[in-house]
C-alpha positions as CSV (number, residue, x, y, z in Angstrom):
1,X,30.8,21.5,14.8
2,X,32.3,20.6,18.1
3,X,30.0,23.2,19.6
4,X,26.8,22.4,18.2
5,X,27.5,18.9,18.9
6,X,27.9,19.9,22.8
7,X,24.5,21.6,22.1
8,X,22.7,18.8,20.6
9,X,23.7,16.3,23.3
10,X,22.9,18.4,26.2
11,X,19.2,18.4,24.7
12,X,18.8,14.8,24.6
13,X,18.0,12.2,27.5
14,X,18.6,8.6,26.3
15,X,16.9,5.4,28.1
16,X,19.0,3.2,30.5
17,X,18.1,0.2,28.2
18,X,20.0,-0.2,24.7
19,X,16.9,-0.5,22.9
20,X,15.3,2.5,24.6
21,X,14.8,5.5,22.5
22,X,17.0,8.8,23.1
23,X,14.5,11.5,23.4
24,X,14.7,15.3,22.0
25,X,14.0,17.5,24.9
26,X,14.7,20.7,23.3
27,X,12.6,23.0,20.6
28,X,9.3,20.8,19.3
29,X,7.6,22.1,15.7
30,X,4.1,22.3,15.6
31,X,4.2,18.7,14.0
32,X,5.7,17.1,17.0
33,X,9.2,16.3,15.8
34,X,12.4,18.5,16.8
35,X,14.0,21.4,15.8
36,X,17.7,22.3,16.3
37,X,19.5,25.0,15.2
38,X,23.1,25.2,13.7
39,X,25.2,28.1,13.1
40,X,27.4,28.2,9.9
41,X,29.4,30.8,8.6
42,X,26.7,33.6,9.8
43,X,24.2,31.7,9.1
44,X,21.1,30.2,11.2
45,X,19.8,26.7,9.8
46,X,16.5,24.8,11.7
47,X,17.6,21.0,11.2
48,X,15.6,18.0,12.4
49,X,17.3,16.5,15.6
50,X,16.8,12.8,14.3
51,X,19.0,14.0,11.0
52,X,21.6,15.5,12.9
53,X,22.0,12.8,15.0
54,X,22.2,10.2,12.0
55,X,24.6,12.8,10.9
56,X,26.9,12.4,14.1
57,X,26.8,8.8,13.8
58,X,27.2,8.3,10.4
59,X,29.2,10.9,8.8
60,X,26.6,11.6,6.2
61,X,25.8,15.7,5.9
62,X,22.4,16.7,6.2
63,X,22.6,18.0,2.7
64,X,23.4,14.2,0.8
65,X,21.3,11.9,3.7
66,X,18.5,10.3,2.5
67,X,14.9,10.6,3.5
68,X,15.0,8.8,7.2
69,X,12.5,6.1,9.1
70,X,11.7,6.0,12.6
71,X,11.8,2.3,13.4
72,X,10.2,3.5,16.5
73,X,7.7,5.3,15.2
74,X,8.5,8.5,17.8
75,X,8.9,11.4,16.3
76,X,11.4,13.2,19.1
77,X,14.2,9.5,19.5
78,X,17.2,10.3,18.2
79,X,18.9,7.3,18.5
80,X,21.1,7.1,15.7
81,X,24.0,4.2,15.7
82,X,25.8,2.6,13.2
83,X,24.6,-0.5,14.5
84,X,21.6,-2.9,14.3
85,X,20.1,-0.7,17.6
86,X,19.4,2.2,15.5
87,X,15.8,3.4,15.4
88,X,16.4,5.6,12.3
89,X,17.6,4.2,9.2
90,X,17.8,5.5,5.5
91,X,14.8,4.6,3.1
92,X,12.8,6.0,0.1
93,X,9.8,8.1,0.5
94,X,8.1,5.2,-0.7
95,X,9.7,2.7,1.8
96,X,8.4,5.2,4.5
97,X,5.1,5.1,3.0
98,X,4.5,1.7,3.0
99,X,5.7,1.3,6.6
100,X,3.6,3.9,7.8
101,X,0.6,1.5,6.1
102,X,2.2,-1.7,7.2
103,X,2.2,0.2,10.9
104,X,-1.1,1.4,10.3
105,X,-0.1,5.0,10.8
106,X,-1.7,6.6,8.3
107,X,-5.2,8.2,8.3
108,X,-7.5,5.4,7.8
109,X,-5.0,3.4,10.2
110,X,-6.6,1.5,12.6
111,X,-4.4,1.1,15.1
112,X,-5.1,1.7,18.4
113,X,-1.8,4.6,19.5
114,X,-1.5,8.4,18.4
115,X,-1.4,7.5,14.9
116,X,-3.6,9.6,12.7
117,X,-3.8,12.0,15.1
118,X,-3.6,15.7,13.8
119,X,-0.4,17.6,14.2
120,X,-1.6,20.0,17.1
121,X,-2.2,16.6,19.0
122,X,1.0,15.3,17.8
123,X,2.8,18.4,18.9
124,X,1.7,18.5,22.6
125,X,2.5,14.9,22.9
126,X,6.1,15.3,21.9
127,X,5.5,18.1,24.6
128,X,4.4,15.8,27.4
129,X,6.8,13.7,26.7
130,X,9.8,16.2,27.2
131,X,7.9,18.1,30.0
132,X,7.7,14.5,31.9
133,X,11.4,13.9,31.0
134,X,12.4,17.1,32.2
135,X,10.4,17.0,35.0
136,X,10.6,13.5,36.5
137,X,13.9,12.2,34.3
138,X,13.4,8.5,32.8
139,X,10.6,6.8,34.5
140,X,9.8,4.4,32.2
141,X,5.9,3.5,32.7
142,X,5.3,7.4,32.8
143,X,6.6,7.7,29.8
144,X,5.1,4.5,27.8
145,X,1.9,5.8,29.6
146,X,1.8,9.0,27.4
147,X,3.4,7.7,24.9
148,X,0.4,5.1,24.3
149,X,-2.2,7.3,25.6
150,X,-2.7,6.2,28.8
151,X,-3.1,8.0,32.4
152,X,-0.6,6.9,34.4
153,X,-2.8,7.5,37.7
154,X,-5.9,5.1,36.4
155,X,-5.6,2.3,38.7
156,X,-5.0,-1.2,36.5
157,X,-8.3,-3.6,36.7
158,X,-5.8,-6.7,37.9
């Protein structure tokens, strides 16, 4: 595991901030979250990058983990602790339902991000995300700006 953990942390730029998120910068599904690959005995096996990292940090194999929540709501942070930073934490598929409600992320959501966007759209904004990351590193207001739908060249009214 020693290599793949090498692997995974290479593909992942975390915020200067401890809250930040740590963002996936490699392989992106057509849903928008992550893919990563691991290697076992001969085998190839696609796992999500926000499992594996729960996995680094908690010990838990990807086999036995529960379903996981995003307490961020982005689909490419893997920002996995054992602490009360975490942005992904074990809960039912219920639980997850009901936040995505509470959060107003499902399809008659009303909320005024990327939620209930379809998963093309999702994709290519986990994309822009990691293209701007790659590209430009951790400049915060870039990244909230795509994040939250918003040209980060529109001059502000005030």
């Amino acid at each position: 595991m020693r290599a793949a953990d090498e692997r995974f942390w290479a593909k992942v730029i975390k915020g200067p901030a401890p809250g930040d998120c740590w963002f996936w910068v490699g392989a992106i599904s057509d849903d928008g979250y992550g893919r990563f690959t691991l290697n076992k005995n001969g085998t190839t096996r696609a796992v999500r990058p926000h499992r594996f990292a729960y996995y680094l940090a908690t010990g838990v194999w990807l086999d036995d983990m529960p379903s996981l929540m995003h307490g961020c709501d982005e689909p490419t942070c893997v920002h996995a602790t054992v602490d009360p930073s975490s942005h992904l934490m074990p809960g039912t598929h219920r639980e997850n339902m009901l936040d995505r409600i509470k959060k107003m992320r499902h399809s008659n959501g009303t909320g005024l991000r990327y939620w209930g966007v379809g998963r093309a759209a999702q994709a290519d904004r986990s994309r822009r995300i990691r293209e701007e990351l790659l590209a430009h590193g951790w400049d915060s207001e870039r990244i909230v700006a795509i994040r939250f739908n918003h040209d980060p060249d529109t001059p502000t009214l005030f």
